[in-house]
N, C-alpha and C positions, 0 to 999 in steps of 0.2 A: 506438474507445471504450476497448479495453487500454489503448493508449500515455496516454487523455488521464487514465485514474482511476490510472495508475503516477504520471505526472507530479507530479498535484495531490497525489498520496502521499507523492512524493519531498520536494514543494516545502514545503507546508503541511504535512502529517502527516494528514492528511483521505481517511479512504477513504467516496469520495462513491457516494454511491448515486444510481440513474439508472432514469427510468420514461420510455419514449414515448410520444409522441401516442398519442392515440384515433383512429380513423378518422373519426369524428364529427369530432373539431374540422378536421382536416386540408381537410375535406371544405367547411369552410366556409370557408377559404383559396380566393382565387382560383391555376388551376392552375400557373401563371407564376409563381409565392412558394412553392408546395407542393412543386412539383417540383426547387426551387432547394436545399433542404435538406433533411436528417434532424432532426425535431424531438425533443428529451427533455428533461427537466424533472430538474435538481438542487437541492444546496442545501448552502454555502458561509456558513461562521461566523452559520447561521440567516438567512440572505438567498436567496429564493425567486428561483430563475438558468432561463431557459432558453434551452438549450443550440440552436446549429442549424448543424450539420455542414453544412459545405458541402461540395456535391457537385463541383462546377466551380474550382478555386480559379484558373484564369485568368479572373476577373471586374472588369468595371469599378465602380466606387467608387460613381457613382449608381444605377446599377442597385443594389446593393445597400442602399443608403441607402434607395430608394423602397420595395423589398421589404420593409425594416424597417421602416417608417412605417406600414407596414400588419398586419405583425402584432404592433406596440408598440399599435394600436388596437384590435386582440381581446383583448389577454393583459396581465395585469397587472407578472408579474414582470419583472426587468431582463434584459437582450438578451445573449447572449456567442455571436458568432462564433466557428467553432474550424474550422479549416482543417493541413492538413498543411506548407504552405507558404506563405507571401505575401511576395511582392517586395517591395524597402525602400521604391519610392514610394508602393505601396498601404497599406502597414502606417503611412508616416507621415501620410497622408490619413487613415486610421482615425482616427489616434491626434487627429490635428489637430479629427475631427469629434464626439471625444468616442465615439466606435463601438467598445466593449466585444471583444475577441477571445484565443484561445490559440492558440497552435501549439506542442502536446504536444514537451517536448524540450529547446522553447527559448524562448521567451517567452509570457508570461501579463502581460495588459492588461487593470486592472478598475478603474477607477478609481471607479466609485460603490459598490467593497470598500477603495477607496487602496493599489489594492495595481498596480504596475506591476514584474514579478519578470523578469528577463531571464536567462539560461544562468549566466551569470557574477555574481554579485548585487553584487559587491564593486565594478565597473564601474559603475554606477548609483547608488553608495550608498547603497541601501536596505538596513536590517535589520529585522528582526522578530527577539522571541524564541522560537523553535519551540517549541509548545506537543501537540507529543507526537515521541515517537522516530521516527526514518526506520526502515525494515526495515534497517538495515546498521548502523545507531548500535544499535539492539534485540538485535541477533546482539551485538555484541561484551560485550555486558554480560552478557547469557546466557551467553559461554564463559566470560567471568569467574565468574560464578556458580558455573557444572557443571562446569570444568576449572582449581579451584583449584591444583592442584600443577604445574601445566603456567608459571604463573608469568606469564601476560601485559605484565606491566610489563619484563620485561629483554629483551623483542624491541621493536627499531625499528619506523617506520609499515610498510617496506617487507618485514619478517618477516612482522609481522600479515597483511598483506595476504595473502600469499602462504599462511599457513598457513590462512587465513578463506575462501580462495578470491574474495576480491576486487581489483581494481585498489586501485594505492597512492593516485590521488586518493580512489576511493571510501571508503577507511577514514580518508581524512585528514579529508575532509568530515564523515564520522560521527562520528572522536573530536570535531573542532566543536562541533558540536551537544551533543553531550554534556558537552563543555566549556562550554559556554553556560547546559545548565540545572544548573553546578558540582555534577555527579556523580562530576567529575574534573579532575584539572591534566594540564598537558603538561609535561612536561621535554626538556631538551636544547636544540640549536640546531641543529650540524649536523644530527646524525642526533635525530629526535623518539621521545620515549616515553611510551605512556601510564601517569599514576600513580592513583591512587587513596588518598586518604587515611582513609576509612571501612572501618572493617571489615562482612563479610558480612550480618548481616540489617539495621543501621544504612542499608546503601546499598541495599539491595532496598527496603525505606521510604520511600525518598524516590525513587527510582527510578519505585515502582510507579504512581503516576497518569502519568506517562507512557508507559507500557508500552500498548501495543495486542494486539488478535489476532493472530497471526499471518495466521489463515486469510482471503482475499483473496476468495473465493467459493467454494460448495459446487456441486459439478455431481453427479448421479446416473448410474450407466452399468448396462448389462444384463451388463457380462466389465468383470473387470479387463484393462488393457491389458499387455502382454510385457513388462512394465518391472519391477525391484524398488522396492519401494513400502515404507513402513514404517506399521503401523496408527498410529489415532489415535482422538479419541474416547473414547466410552467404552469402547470397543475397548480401547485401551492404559489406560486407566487400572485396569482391572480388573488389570494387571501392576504396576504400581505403588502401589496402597492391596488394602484387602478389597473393594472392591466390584464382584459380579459384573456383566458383560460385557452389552449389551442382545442384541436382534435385528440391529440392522441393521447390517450392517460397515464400519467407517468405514478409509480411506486420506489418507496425505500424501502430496502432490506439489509439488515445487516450480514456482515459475507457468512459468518456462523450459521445461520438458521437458512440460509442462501442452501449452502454445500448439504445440508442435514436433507432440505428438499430435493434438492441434485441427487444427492446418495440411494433416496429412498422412490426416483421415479415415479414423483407425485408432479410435477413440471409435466405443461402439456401443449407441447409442438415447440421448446424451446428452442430461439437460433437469433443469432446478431443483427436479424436484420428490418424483417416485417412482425407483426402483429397487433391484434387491439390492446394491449397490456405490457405497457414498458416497467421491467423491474432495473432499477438502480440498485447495483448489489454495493454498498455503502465500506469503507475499511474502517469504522467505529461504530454504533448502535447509536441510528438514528434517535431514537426515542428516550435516549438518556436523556439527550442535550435538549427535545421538546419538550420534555415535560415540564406542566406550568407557565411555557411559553406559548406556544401552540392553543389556542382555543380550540381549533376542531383538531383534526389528524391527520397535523400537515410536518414536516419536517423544518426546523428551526430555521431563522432568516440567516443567521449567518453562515453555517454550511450551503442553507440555499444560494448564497450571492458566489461562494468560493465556487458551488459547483456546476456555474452559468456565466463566471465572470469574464471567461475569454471566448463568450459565443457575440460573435459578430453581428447583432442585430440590433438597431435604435431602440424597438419598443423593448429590450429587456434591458439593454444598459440606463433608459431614463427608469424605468422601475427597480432595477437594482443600487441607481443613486438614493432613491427613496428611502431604500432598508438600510441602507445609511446613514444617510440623516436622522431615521428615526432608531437606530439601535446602535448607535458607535457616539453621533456627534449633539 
């Protein structure tokens, strides 16, 4: 489920949200269909999807055809297989049957979305214009932002990278995109540069509807985990404007070092709902963007504002004009 809500993040800019079956319905599946997948329910440019993991991905083409024919007859919305893997003749029988599927990573098949997206987009000659920032196209505009003196534009794609802490495809792909929705040019030939023609609150403006949360999901824990962690919240913003600090303690984590913890059952009593210890599990590394910024080990003002700015309360929207004022205008 990580890999497929990263992907659709990477691919669309869409951090989907996902509910599972009820037992009730499951229950009125014959057990031969029920057993064959994990069912959840999303939802993709307002088109009602559901999801059904497949548990077995060495499956034959009618067996799954018949299983889908039967729960295209309980359930209204459209169908989307998502499997880890599928063979080239099985994935062109799909495609051949009109059979809706993803495989997290590398290809997404929707065509009653028109969208048929493969690893490589440029192969396929599909484009769309991405209609919000990738987490990695988001970071670099943010360092632009908070380390103007640092000069971004006179380091190559392969400087950036290296100082952003990403691979040089990944930052070539971002400036892309950010070239795409002309927040930016590129110069050079050999060696590439990003430029920018806007000055600072001009391009935060036109920036900002594409700007997302950072934060990718909130988990609650009973200990923070052995790891250096930087607040957030209203936690950190209490460091940044007058506004005192709530109860509840909030953390940044990048999802990396998030899942590493998750994997290794070092999280203790995690769950979505209560605890003394809120982790923000973050979709870029808090701690790039604070560094230098940040006097204590807080999470930077301007992810802090994106990732509080549609919380409906006076005392943080008059302090988050503040981070404004003082880091944009």
């Amino acid at each position: 489920m990580d890999r497929l809500k990263e992907y659709i993040l990477q691919l669309l800019g869409i951090d989907i949200q996902t509910v599972p079956f009820h037992k009730n319905e499951l229950a009125r599946l014959p057990y031969f269909v029920s057993s064959a997948f994990d069912f959840y329910r999303t939802g993709i440019y307002e088109t009602s999807l559901l999801l059904l993991f497949v548990r077995d991905t060495d499956f034959q083409i009618g067996s799954i055809k018949k299983k889908l024919e039967i729960v295209a007859k309980a359930h209204s919305e459209k169908l989307v297989l998502v499997a880890k893997s599928i063979n080239p003749m099985s994935k062109k029988r799909l495609m051949e049957s009109g059979i809706q599927f993803i495989i997290p990573g590398k290809q997404l098949f929707l065509p009653g979305l028109l969208m048929d997206l493969k690893e490589d987009l440029s192969k396929n000659g599909y484009h769309r214009r991405p209609e919000k920032l990738t987490p990695s196209a988001q970071f670099i505009l943010l360092y632009k932002f908070l380390h103007r003196s640092e000069k971004i534009e006179q380091l190559t794609f392969k400087e950036l990278a290296k100082k952003m802490g990403y691979t040089a495809m990944a930052i070539t792909k971002a400036i892309a995109i950010i070239e795409e929705l002309k927040l930016c040019d590129v110069k050079g030939t050999k060696e590439k540069y990003i430029y920018f023609e806007k000055n600072i609150p001009e391009l935060w403006q036109e920036a900002l509807p594409y700007f997302t949360s950072p934060i990718l999901k909130k988990v609650f824990v009973d200990k923070l985990p052995n790891k250096s962690l930087l607040r957030s919240n209203v936690l950190a913003l209490a460091l940044y404007t007058d506004m005192a600090p709530g109860n509840q303690e909030y953390f940044a984590i990048d999802k990396t070092s998030f899942y590493a913890l998750q994997k290794s059952n070092t999280l203790l009593n995690p769950n979505e709902f209560d605890g003394p210890y809120c982790l923000e599990v973050w979709k870029y590394n808090p701690a790039a963007l604070a560094k230098g910024i940040s006097e204590e080990s807080d999470v930077d003002p301007l992810s802090l504002y994106l990732s509080l700015k549609d919380v409906q309360d006076e005392r943080i929207e008059k302090a988050l004009n503040q981070i404004i004022e003082k880091y944009i205008w």
